[in-house]
N, CA, C and O of each residue as an XYZ file, in Angstrom:
560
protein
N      90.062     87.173    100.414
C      90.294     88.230    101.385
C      88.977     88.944    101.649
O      88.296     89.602    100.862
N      88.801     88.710    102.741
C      87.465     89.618    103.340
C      88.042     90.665    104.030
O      89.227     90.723    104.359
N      86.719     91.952    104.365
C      87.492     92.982    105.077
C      88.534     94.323    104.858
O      88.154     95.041    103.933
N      89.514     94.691    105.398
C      90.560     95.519    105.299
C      91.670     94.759    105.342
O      92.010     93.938    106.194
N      92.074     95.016    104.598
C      94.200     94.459    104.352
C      94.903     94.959    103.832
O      95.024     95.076    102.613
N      95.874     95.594    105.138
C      96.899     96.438    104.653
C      97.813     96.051    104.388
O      98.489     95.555    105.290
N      98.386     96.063    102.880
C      99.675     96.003    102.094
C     100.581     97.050    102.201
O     100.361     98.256    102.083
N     102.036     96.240    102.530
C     103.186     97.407    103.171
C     104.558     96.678    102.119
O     105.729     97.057    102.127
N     104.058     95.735    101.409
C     104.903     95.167    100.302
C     104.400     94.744     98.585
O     103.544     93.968     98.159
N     105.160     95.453     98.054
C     105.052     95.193     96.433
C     104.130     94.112     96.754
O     102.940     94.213     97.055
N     105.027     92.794     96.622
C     104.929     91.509     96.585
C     103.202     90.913     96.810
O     102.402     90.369     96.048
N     103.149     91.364     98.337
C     101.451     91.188     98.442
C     100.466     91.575     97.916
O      99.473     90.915     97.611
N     100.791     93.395     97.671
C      99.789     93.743     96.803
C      99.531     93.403     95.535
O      98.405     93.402     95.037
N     100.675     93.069     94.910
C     100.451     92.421     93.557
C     100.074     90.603     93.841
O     100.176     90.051     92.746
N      99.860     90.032     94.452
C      99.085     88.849     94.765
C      97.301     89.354     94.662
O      96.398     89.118     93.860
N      97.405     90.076     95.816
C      96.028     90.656     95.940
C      95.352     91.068     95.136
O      94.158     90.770     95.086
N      96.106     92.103     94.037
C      95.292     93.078     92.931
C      95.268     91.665     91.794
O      94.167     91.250     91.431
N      96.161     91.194     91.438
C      95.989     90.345     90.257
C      94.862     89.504     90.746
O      93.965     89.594     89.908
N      94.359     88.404     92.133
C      93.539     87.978     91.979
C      92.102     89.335     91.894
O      91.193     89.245     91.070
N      92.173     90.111     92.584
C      90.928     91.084     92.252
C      90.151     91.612     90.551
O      89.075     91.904     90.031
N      91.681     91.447     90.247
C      91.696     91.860     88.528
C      90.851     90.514     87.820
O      89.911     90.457     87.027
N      91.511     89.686     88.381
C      91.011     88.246     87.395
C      89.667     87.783     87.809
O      88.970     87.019     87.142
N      89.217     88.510     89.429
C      87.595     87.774     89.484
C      87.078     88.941     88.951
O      85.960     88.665     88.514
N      87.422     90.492     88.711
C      86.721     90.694     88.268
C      86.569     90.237     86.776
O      85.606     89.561     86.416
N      87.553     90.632     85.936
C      87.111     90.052     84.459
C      86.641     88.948     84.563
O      85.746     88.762     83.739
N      86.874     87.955     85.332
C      85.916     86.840     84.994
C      84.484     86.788     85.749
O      83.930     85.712     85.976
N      83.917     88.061     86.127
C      82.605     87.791     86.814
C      82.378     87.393     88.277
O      81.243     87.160     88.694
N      83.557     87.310     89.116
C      83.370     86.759     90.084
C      83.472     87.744     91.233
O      83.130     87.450     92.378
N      83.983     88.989     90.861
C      83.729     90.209     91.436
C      82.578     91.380     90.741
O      82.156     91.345     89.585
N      82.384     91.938     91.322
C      81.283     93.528     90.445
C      82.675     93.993     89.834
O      83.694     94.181     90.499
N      82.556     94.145     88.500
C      84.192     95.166     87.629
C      83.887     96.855     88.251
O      83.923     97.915     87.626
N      83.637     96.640     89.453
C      84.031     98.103     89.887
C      84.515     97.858     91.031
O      84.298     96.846     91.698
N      85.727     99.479     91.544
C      86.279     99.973     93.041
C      85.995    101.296     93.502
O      85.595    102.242     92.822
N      86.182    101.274     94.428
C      86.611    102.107     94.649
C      88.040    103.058     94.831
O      88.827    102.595     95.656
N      88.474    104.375     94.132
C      90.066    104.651     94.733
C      90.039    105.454     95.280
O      89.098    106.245     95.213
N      91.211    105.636     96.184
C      91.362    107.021     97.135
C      92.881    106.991     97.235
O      93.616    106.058     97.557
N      93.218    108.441     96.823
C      95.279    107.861     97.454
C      95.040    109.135     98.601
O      94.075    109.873     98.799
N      96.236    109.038     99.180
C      96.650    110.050    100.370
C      98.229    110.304    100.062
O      99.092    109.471     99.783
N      98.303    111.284    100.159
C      99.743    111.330     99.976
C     100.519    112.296    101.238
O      99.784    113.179    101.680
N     101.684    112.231    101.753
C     102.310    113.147    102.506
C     101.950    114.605    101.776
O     101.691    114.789    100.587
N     102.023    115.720    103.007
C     102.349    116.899    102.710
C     103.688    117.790    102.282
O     104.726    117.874    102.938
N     103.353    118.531    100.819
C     104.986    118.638    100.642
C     105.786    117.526    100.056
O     107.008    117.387    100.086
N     104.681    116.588     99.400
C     106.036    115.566     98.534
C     104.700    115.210     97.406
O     103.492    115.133     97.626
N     105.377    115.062     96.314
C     104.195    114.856     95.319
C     104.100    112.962     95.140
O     103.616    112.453     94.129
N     104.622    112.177     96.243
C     105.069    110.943     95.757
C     103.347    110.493     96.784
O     102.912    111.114     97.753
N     102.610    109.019     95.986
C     101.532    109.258     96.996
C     102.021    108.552     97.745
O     103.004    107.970     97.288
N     101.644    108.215     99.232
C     101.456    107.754    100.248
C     100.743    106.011    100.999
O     101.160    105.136    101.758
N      99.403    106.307    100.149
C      98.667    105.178    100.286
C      97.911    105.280     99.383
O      97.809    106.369     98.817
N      97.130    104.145     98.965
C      96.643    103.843     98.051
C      95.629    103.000     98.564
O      96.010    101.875     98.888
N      93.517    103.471     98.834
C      92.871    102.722     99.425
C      92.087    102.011     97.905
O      91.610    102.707     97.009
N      92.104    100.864     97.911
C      91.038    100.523     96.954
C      89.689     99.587     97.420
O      89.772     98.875     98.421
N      88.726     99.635     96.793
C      87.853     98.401     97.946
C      86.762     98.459     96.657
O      86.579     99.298     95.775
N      86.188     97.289     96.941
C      85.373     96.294     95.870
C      83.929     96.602     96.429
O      83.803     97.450     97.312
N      83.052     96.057     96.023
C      81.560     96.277     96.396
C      81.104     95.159     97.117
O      80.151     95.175     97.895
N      81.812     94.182     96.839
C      81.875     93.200     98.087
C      82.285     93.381     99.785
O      81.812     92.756    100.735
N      83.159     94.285     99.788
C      83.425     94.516    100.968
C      84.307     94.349    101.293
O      84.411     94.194    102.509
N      85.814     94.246    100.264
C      86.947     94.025    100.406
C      87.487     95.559    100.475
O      86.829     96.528    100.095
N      88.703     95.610    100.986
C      89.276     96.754    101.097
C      90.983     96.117    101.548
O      91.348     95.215    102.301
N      91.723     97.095    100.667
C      93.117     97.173    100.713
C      93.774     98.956    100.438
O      93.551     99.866     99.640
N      94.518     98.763    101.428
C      95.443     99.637    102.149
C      96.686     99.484    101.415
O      97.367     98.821    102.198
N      97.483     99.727    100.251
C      98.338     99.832    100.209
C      99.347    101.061    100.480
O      99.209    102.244    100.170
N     100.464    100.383    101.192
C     101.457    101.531    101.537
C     102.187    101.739    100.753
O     103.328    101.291    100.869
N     101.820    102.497     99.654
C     102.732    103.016     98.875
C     104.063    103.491     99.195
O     104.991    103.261     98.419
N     104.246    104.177    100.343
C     105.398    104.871    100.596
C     106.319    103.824    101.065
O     107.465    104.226    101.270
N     106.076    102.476    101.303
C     106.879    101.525    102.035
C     107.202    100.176    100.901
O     107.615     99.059    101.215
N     106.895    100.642     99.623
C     107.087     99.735     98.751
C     108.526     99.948     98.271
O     109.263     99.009     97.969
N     108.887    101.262     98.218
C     110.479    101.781     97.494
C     110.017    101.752     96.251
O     108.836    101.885     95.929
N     111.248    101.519     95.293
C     111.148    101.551     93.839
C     110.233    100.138     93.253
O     109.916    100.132     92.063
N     109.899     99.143     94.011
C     109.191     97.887     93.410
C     107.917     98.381     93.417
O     107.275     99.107     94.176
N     107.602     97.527     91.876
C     106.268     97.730     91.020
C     105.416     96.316     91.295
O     105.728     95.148     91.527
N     103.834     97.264     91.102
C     103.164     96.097     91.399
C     102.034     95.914     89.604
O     100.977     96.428     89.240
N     102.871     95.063     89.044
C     101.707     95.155     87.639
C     100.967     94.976     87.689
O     100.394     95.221     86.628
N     100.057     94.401     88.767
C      98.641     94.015     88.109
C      98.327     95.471     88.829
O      97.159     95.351     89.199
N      98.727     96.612     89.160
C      98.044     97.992     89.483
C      98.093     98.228     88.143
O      97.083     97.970     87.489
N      99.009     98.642     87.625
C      98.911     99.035     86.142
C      98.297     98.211     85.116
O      98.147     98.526     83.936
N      98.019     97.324     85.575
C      96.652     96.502     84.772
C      95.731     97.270     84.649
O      95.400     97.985     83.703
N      95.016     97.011     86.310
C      94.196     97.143     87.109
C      93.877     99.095     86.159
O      93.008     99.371     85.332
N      94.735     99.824     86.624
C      94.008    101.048     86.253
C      93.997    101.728     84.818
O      93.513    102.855     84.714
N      94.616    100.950     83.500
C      94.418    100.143     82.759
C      93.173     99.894     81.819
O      92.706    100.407     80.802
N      92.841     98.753     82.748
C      91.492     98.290     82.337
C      89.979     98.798     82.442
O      89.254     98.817     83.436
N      89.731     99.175     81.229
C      88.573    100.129     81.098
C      87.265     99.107     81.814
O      86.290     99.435     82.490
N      87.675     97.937     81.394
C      85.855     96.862     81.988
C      86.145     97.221     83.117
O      85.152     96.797     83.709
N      86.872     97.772     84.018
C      86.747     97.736     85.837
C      86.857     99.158     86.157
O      87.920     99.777     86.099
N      85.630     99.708     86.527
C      85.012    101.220     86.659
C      86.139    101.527     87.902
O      86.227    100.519     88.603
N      87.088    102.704     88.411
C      87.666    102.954     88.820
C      86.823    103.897     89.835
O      87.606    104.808     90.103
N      85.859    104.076     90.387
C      85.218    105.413     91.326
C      85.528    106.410     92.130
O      86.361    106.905     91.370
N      85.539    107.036     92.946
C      86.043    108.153     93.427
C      85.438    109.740     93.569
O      85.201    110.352     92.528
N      85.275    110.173     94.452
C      85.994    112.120     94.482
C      86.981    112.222     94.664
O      87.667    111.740     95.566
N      87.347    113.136     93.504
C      88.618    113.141     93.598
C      89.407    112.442     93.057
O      90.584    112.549     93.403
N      88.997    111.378     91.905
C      89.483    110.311     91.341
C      90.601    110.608     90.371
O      91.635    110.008     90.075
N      89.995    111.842     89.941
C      91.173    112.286     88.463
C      92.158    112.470     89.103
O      93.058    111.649     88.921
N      92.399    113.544     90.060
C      93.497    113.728     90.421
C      94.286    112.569     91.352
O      95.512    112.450     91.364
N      93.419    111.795     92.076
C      94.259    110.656     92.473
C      94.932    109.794     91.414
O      96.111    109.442     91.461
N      94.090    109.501     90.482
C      95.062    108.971     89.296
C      96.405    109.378     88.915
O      97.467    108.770     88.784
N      95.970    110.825     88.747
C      96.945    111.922     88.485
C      98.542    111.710     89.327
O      99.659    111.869     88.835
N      98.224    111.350     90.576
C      98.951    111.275     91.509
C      99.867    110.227     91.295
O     101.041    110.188     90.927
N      98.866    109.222     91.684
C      99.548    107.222     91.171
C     100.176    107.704     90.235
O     101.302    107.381     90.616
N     100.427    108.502     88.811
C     101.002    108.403     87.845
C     102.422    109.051     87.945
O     103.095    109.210     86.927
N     102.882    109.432     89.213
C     103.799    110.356     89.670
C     104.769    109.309     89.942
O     105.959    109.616     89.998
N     104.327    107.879     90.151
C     105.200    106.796     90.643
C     106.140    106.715     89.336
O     105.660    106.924     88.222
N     107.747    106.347     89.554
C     107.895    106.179     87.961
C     107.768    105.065     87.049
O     108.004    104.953     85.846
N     107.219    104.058     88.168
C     106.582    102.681     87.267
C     105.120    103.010     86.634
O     104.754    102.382     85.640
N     104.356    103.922     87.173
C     103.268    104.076     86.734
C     102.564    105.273     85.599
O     101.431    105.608     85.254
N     104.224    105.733     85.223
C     104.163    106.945     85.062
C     104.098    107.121     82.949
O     104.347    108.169     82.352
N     103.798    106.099     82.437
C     103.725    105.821     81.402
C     102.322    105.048     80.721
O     102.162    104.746     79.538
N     101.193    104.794     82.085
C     100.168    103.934     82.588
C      99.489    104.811     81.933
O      99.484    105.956     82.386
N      98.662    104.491     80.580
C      97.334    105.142     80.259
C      96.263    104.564     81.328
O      96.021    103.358     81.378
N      95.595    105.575     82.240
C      94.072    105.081     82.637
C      92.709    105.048     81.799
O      92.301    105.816     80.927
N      92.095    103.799     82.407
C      90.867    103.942     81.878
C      89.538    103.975     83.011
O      89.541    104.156     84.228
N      88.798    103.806     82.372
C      87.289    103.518     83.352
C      87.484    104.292     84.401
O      87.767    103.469     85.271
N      87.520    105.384     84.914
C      87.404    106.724     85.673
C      86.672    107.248     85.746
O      86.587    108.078     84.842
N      85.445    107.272     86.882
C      84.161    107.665     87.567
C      84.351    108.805     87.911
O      85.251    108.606     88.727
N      84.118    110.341     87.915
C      83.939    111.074     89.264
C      82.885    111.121     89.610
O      81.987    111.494     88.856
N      82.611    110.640     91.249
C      80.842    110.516     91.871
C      80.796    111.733     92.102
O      79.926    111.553     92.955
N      80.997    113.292     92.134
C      80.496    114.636     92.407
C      79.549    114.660     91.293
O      78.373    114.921     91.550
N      80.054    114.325     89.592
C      79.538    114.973     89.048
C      78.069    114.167     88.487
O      77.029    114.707     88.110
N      78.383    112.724     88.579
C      77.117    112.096     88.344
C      76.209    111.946     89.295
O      75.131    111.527     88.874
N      76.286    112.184     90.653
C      75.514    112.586     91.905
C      74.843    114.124     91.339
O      73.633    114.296     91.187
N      75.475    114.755     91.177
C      74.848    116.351     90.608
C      73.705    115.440     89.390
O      72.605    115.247     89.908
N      73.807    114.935     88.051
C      72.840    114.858     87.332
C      71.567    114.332     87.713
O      70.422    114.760     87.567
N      72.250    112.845     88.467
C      71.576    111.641     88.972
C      70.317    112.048     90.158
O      69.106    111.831     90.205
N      71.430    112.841     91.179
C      70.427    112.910     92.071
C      70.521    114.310     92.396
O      70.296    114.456     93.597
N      70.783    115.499     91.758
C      70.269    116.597     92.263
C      71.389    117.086     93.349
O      71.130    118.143     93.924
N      72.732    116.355     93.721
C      73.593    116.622     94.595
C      74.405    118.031     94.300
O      75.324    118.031     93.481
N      74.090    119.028     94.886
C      75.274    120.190     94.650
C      76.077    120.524     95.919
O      76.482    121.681     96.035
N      76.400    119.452     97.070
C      77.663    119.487     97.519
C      79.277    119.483     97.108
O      79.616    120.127     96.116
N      79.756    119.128     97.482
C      80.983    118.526     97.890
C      81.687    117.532     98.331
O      81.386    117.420     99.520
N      82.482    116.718     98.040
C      83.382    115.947     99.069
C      82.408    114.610     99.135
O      81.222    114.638     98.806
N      83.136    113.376     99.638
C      82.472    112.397     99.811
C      81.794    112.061    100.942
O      81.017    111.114    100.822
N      81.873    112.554    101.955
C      80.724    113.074    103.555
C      79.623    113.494    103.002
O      78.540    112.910    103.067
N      79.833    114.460    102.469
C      78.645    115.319    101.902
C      77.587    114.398    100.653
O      76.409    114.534    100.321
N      78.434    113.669    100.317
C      77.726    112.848     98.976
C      77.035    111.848     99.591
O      75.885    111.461     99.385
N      78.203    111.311    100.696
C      77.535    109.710    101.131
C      75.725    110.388    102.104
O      74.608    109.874    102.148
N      76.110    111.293    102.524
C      75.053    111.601    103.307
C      73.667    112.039    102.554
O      72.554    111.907    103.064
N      73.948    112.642    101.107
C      72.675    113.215    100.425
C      72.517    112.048     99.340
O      71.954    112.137     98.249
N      73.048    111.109     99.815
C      72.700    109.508     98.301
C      72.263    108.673     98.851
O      71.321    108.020     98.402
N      73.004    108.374    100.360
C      72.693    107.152    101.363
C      71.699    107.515    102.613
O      70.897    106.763    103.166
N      71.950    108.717    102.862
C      71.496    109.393    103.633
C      72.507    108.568    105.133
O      71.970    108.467    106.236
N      73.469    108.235    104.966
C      74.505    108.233    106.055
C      75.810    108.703    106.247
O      76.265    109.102    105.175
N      76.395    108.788    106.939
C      77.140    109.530    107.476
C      78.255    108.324    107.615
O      79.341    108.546    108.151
């Protein structure tokens, strides 16, 4: 899978994440993502779920359109300490995913926040990931 692909079923996303899971442990991906959830306003259940690789993959899952079906290799996936999880805002997106009640027993591991290692690394005392991508990458 190259690109963006949006998952609107259990079924796919757990195709998708398990192969992502397995190239990464086996080297065939970078063992890092990126996460981001979104959730409706006024409901603590999340919404979507963006994850994307350093390759240039990216998946869209619709959380809200899955119902009660679980996707295990997510709870692998966030899980597994060898595969760096990244983010602003990461804790609490975790936080969130864990609101699911399949996920809701899911110890996480490998959990990045880029605010605060941008502050040591590079001197960043913004905010938000606009603000980061622009004073690290210098883009927008």
């Amino acid at each position: 899978m190259t690109g963006v692909k949006v998952l609107c079923d259990a079924q796919e996303a757990e195709s998708v994440l398990a192969r992502w899971l397995r190239d990464a442990l086996d080297g065939l991906l970078p063992p890092a993502m990126g996460l981001d959830v979104e959730w409706v306003p006024r409901s603590d259940r999340p919404a979507l779920l963006q994850l994307s690789t350093p390759s240039g993959q990216c998946a869209l899952l619709r959380l809200c359109q899955f119902g009660e079906d679980e996707v295990p290799s997510l709870a692998a996936l966030l899980r597994e300490p060898r595969v760096l999880k990244a983010g602003v805002g990461v804790v609490g997106d975790v936080a969130r995913l864990r609101e699911l009640p399949w996920l809701r027993d899911t110890v996480v591991a490998g959990v990045c926040e880029l605010v605060p290692l941008a502050s040591r690394v590079a001197g960043f005392t913004g905010a938000g990931l606009a603000a980061l991508a622009s004073h690290v990458l210098d883009r927008r």
